[in-house]
C-alpha positions as CSV (number, residue, x, y, z in Angstrom):
1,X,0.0,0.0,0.0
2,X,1.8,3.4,-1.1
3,X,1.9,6.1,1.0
4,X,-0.3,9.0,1.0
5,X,1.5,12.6,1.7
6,X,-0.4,15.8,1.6
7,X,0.9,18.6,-0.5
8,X,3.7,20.0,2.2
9,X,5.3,16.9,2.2
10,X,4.8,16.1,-1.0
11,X,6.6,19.2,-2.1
12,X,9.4,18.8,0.8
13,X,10.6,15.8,-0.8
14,X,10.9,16.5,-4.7
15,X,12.0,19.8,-3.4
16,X,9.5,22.1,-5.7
17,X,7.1,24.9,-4.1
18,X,4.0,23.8,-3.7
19,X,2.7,25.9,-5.7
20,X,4.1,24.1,-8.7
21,X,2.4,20.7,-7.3
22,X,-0.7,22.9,-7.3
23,X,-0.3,23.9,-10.6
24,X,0.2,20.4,-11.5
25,X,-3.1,19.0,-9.7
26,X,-4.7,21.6,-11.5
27,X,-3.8,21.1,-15.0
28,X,-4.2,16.8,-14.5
29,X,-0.5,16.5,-14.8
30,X,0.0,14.8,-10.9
31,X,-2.9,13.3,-9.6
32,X,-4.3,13.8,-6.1
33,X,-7.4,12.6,-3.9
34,X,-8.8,14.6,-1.1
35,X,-6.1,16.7,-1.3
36,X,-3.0,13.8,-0.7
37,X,-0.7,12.8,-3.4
38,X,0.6,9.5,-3.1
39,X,4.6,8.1,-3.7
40,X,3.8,6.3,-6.5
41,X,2.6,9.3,-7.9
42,X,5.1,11.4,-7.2
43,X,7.3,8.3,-8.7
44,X,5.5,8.4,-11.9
45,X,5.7,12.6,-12.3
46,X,9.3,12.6,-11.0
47,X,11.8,9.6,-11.8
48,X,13.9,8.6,-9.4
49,X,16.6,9.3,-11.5
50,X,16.3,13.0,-11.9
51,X,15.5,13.2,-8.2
52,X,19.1,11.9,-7.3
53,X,21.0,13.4,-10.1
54,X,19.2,16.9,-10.0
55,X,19.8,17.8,-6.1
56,X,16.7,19.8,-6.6
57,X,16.1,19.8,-2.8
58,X,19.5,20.3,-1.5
59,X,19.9,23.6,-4.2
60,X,16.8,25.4,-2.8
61,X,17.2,24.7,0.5
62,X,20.8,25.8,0.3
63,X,19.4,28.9,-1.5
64,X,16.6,29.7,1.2
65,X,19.4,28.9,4.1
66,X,21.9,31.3,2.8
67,X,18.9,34.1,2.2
68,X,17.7,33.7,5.5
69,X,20.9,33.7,6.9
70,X,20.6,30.2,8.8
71,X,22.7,27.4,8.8
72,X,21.4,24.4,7.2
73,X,22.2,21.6,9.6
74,X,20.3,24.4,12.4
75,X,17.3,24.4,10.1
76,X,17.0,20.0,9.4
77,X,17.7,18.3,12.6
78,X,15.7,18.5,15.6
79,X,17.4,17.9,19.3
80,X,18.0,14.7,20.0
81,X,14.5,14.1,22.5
82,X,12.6,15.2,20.1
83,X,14.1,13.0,17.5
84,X,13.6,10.5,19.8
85,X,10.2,11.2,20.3
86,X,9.0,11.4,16.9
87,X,11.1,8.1,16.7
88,X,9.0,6.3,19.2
89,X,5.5,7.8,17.5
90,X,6.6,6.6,14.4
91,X,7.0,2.9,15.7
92,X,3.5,3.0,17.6
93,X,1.9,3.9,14.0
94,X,3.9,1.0,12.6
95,X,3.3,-1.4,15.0
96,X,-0.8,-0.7,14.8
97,X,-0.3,-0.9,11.0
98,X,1.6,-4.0,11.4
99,X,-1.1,-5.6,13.4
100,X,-3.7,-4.3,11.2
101,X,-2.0,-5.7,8.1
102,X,-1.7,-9.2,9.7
103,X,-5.1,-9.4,10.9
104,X,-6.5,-8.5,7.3
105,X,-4.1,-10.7,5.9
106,X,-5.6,-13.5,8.4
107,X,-8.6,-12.6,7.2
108,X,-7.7,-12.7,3.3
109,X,-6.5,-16.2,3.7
110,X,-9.0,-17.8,5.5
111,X,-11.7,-16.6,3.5
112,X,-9.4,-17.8,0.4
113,X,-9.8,-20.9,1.8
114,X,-13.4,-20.9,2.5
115,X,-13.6,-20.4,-1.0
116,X,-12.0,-23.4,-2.2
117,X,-13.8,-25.3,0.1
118,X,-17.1,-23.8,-1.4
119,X,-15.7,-24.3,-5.2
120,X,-14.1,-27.6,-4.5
121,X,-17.9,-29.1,-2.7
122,X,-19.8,-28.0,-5.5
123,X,-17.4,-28.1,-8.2
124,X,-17.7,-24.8,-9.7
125,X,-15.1,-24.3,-11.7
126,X,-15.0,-20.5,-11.9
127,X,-14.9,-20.2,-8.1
128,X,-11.8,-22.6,-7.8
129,X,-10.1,-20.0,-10.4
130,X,-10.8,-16.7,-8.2
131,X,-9.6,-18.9,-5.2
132,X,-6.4,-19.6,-7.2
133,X,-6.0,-15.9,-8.3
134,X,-6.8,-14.8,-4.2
135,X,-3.9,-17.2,-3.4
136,X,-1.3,-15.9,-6.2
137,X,-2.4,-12.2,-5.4
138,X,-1.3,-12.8,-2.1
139,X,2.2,-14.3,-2.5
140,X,2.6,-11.9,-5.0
141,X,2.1,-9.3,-2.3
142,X,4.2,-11.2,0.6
143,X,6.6,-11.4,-2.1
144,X,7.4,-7.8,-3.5
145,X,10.6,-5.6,-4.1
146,X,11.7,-4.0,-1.4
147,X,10.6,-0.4,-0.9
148,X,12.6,2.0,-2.5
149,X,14.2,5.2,-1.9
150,X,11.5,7.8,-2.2
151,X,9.4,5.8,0.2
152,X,12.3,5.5,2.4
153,X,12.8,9.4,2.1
154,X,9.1,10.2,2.8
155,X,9.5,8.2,6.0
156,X,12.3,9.9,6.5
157,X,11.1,13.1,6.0
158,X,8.3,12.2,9.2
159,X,11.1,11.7,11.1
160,X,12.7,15.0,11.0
161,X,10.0,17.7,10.7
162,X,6.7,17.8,11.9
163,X,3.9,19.2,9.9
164,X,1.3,22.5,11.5
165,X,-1.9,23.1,9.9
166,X,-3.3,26.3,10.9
167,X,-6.7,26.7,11.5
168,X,-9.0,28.5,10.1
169,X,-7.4,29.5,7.2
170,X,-6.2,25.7,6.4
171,X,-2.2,26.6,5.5
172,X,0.1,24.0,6.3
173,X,3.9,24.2,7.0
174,X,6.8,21.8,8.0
175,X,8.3,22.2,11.1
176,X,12.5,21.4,10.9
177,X,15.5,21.5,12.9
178,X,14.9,23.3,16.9
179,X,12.6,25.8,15.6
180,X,9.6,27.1,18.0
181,X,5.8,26.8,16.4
182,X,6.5,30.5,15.8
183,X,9.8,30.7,14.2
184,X,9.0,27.6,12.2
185,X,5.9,29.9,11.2
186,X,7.4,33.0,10.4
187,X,10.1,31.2,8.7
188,X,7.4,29.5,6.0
189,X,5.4,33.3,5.2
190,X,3.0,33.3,7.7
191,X,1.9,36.4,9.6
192,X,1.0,35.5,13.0
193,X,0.7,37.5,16.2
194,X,3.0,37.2,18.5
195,X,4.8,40.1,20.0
196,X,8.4,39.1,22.4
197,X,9.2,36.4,20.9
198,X,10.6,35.2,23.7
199,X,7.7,33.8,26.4
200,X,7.5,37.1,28.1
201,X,4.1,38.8,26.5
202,X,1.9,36.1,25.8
203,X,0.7,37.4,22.2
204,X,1.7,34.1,20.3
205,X,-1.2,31.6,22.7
206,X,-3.1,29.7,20.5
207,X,-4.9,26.6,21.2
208,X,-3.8,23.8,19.8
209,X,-6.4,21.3,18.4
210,X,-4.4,17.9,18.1
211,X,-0.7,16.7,18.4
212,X,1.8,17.0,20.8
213,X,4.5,20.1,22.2
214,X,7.7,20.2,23.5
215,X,9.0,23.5,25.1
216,X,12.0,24.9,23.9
217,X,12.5,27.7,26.3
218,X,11.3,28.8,29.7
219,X,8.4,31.1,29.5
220,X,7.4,33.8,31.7
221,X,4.3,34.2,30.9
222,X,2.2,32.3,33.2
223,X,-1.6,30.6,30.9
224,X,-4.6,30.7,33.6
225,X,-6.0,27.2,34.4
226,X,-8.8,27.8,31.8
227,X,-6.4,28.4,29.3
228,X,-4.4,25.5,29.6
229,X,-7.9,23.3,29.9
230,X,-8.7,24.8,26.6
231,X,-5.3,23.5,25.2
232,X,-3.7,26.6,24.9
233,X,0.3,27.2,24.4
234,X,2.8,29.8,23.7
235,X,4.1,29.2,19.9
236,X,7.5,30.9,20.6
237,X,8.0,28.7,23.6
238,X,7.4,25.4,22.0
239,X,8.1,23.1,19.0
240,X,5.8,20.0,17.5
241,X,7.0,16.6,18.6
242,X,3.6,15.1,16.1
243,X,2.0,16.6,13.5
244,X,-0.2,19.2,15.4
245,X,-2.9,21.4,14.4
246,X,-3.2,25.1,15.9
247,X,-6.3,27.4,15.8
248,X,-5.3,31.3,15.6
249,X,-5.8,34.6,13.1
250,X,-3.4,35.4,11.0
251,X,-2.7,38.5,10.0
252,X,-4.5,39.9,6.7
253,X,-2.8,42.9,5.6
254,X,-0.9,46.2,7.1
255,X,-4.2,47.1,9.1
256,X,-3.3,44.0,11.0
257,X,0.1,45.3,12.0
258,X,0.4,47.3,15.3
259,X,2.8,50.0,15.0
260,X,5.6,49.3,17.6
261,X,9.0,51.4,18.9
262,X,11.6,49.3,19.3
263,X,15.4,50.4,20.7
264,X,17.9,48.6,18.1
265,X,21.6,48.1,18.1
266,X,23.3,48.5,15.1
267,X,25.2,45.1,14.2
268,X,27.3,45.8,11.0
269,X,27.3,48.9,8.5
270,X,29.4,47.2,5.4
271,X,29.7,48.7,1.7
272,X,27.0,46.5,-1.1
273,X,28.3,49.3,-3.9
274,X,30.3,52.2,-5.1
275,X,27.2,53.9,-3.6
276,X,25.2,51.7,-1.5
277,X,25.6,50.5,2.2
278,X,23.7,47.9,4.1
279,X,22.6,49.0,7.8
280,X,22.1,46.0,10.0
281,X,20.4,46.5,13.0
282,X,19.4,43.7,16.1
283,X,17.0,44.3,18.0
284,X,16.5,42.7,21.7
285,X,15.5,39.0,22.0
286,X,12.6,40.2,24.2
287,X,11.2,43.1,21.8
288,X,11.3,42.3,18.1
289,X,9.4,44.0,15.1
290,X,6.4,42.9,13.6
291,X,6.1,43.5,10.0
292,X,4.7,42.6,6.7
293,X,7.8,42.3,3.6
294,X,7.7,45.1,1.9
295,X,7.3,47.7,4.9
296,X,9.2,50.0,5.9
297,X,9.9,51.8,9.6
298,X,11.3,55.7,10.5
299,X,14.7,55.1,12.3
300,X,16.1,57.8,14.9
301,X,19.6,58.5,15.9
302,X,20.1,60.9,18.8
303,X,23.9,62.9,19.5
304,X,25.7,65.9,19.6
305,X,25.4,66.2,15.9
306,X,21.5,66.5,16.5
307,X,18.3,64.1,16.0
308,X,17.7,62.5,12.9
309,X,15.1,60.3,11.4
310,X,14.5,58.5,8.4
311,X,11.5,57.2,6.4
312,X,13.4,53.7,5.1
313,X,11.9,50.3,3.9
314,X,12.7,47.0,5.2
315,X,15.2,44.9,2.9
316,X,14.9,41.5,5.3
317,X,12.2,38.9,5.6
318,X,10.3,38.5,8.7
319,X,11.2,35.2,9.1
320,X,14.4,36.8,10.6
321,X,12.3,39.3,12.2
322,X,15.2,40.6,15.0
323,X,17.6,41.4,12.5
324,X,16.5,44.5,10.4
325,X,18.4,45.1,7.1
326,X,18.0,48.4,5.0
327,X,19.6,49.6,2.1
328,X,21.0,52.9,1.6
329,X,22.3,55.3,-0.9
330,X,24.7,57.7,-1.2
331,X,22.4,61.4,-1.1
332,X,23.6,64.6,-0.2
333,X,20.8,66.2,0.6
334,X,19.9,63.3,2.9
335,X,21.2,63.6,6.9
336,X,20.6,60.2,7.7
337,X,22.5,58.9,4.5
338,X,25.3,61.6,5.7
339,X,25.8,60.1,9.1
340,X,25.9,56.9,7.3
341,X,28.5,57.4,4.9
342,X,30.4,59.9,7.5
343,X,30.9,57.0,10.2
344,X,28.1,58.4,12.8
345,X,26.5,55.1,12.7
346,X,28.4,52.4,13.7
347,X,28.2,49.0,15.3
348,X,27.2,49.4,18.8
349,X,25.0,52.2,18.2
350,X,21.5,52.5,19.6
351,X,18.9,53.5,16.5
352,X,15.4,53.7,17.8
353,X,12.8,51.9,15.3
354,X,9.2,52.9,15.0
355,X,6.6,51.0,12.5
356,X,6.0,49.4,10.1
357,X,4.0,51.6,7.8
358,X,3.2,51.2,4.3
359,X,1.1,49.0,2.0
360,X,3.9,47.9,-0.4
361,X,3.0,44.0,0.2
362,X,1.8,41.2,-1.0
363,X,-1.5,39.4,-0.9
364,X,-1.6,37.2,0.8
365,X,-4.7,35.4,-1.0
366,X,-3.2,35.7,-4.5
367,X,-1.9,32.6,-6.6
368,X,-0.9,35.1,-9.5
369,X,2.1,35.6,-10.6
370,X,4.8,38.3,-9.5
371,X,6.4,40.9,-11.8
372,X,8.7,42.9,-9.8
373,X,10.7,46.5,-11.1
374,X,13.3,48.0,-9.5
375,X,15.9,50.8,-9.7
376,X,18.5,51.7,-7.7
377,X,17.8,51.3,-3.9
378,X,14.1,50.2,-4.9
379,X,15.3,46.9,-4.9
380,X,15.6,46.3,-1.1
381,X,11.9,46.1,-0.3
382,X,11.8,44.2,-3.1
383,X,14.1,41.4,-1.9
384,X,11.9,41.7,1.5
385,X,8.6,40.7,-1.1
386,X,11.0,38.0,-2.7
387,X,12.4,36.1,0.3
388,X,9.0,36.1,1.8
389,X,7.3,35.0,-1.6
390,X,9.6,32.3,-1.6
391,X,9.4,31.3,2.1
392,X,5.8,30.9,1.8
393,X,5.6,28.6,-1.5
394,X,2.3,30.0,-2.6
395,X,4.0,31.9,-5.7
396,X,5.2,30.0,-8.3
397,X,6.3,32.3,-10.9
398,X,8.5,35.7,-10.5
399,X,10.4,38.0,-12.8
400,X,12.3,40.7,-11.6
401,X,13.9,43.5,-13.8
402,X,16.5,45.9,-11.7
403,X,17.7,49.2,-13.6
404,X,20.8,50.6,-12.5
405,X,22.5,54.0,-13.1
406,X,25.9,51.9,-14.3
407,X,27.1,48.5,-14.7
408,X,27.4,47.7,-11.3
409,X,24.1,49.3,-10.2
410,X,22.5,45.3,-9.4
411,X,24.8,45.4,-5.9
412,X,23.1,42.0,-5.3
413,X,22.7,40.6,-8.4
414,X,24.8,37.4,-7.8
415,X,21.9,37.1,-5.0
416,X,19.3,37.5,-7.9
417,X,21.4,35.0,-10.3
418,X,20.8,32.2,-7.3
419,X,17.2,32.8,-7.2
420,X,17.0,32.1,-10.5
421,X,19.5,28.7,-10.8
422,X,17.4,27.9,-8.0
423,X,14.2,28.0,-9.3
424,X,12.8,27.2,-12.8
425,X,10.0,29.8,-12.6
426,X,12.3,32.9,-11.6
427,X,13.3,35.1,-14.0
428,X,15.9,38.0,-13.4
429,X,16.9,40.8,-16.2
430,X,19.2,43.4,-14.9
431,X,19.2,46.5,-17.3
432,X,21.7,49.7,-17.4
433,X,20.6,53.8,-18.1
434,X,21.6,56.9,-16.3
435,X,18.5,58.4,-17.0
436,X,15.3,56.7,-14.7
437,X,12.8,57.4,-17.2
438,X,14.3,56.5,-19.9
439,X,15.2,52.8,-18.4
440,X,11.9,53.1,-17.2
441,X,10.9,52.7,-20.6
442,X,13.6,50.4,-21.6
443,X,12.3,48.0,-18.5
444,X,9.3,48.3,-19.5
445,X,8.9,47.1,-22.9
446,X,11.7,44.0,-21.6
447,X,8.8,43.2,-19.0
448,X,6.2,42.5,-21.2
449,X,7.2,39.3,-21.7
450,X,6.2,38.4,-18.3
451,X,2.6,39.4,-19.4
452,X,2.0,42.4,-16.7
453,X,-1.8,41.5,-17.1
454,X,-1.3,38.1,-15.6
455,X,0.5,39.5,-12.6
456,X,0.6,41.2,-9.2
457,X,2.6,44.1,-10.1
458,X,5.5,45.9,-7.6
459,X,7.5,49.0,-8.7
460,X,9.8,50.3,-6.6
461,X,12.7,53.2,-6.7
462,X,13.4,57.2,-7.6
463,X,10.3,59.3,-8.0
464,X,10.9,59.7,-11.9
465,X,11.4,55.9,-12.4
466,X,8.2,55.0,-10.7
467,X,6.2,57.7,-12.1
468,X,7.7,56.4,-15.6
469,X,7.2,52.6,-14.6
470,X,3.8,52.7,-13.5
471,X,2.5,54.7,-16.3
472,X,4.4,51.8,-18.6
473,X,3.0,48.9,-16.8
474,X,-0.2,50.0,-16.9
475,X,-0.1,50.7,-21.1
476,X,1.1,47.4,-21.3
477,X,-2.1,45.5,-19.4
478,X,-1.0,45.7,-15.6
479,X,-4.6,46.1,-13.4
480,X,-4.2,49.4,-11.6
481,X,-5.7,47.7,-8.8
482,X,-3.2,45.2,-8.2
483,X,0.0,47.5,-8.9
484,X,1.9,49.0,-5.9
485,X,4.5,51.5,-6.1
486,X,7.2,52.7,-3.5
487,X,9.5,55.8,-4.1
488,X,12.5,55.5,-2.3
């Protein structure tokens, strides 16, 4: 009997999104029933042969560890108790399998032989033949192949993560390595609420509906004896030892988002171009920010030289959501940018961190395809959309077209170059003009081949070069009402 694996773990083990097994169900290239996919099937659509010799799985995870900046063994193997754990549940469902197995086969055989006796006393012919086929069904069954490697690797795959579905809005996501419910979460796209991070403020309880927990770190906050009746748990302090299910609202767009103020510490100011640095800030394990990709927040630096504030958009996912990257260019008439580039900000510094604002995101609802336009600077909330895109696996097709003002204006396009050896469906054109509008226009007529129509449109950069872009876009069949723009 072949194994049965719902669409996570289906897509965990060829190592595709799963929106490409979606769009495969759909168009009755990969069959499915009642939503599982079974090995066989996945055998048939994908030959073991160009599952070993492609290393499809090991690439993309590779390229989603490196973007998320985790390690990969962190992000694959759990401790060793819960290892253990899953170890043990794993032999209870195969030693309740084995015993069903054996009593059906009991059954099998000794109405086989009730048959023969039945065909033998009145000499039917035609029953003694169905007998004889029962029997040789059945040694042909007690006799097969061993199983082979991909059902090995789906049993495998039980063993190491643990799959939460999230109720009520049905998404599913694996689980891996010593991750909290939460992390593991955040990590895959989704937009819980949770607030510390840490088991101190008790935004992240949720009640889970099945399965069983294991804490992962002591928690302060203190559920009332109702609560815990209910099933209730903190998501940051605990990771999935089963498959569990866990009932709580997700977030459904920026209106969702409390703004927060968060002290950060900047962690690293280091050079990305001629004219572009990257500002890493941390903030405190017990007071992270909540955002949406895409968003950005108004940072404040206090000193003798005066206050100053900036308006900036997030480049970093919020799966990593205590380390805040943002991109910024050389500009003169900027402050902020001054005390950048002058040495004012450096490591150790406290930058204060109010938001997120803005509606530059995703939707979250949307299967469509994503056509993304950048210039300059515009491309780091673009690579917040990106990385979360593809942490979440709903989005199966991107193309991205990033104009710079000279030839090495793409200050992360060996980034861009991964995405795309990584995945089939990501396409990446980087184009070269001085003048915004006029590699507005250039982008432009390269981007039609992505069929702006189709496609959830995001244009982001200079004034002039979004002005230009949009305009574009929307000429060449782009709904206005699923294009966003962001002028940085």
């Amino acid at each position: 009997m072949t194994q049965q694996l719902n669409l996570a773990r289906a897509a965990q083990l060829v190592g595709l999104p799963r929106a490409t097994l979606q769009r495969m169900i759909g168009t009755g290239t990969l069959a499915s029933y009642e939503g599982l996919i079974a090995v066989e099937e996945l055998r048939r659509a994908f030959p073991q042969a160009t599952l070993e010799d492609s290393g499809a799985l090991e690439k993309v995870a590779r390229i989603r560890a490196e973007a998320f900046g985790r390690r990969l063994r962190e992000r694959l193997l759990p401790s060793q108790e819960v290892l253990a754990q899953r170890l043990f549940i794993q032999g209870q469902e195969l030693a309740d399998l084995r015993r069903d197995l054996s009593a059906y086969h009991a059954l099998l055989v000794e109405h086989q032989q009730l048959l023969r006796g039945v065909a033998e006393a009145r000499g039917d012919a035609q029953l003694l033949q169905l007998a004889d086929d029962l029997q040789r069904a059945l040694q042909r069954v007690l006799g097969r192949e061993p199983a082979e490697a991909l059902d090995a690797m789906a049993n495998f795959l039980h063993a190491i993560s643990a799959q939460v579905t999230v109720r009520p809005s049905g998404r599913q996501y694996l689980l891996e390595g010593n991750d909290s419910i939460l992390q593991a979460g955040l990590k895959a796209g989704l937009r819980f609420g949770y607030g510390c991070g840490s088991g101190t403020c008790g935004l992240c309880k949720a009640r889970i509906v099945a399965g069983e927990l294991r804490p992962v770190l002591h928690a302060d906050y203190v559920l009332s004896e109702a609560e815990r009746q209910q099933g209730y748990a903190l998501l940051c302090a605990n990771t999935a030892v089963s498959d569990v299910i866990v009932e709580t609202l997700e977030a459904r767009g920026p209106a969702d988002i409390p703004e927060q103020t968060v002290l950060a510490t900047v962690r690293a100011v280091a050079d990305l171009g001629p004219d572009v640095r990257l500002l890493h800030l941390q903030t405190p394990r017990s007071n992270r920010l909540r955002f949406l990709a895409g968003q950005s927040a108004t940072l404040g630096i206090a000193g003798d030289g005066g206050d100053l504030t900036q308006t900036l958009p997030l480049a970093s996912c919020p799966c990593d959501e205590r380390n805040l990257h943002f991109h910024v260019g050389r500009d003169p008439e900027s402050p902020f940018a001054c005390a950048l580039f002058g040495g004012r900000l450096r490591a150790g510094t406290t930058v204060s961190v109010r938001g997120p604002c803005g509606d530059f995101v995703l939707d979250s609802d949307s299967p469509r395809p994503l056509l993304f336009a950048a210039c300059g600077t515009g491309f780091g909330p673009i690579k917040s959309l990106i990385e979360h895109a593809i942490a979440s696996e709903e989005v199966e097709t991107f193309a991205l077209y990033w104009l710079g003002a000279a030839a090495d204006g793409q200050y992360l396009g060996n980034q861009c170059r991964a995405w795309q050896a990584a995945f089939d469906q990501f396409t990446y054109e980087p184009l070269t003009d001085a003048d915004p509008v006029a590699g507005a226009t250039r982008l432009v007529a390269a981007a039609r081949a992505a069929e702006p129509a189709a496609c959830d449109v995001f244009v982001a950069g200079p004034a002039a070069f979004v002005d230009a872009a949009v305009a574009g876009l929307i000429d060449a069949g782009a709904a206005r009402e699923r294009l966003r723009s962001l002028v940085v």
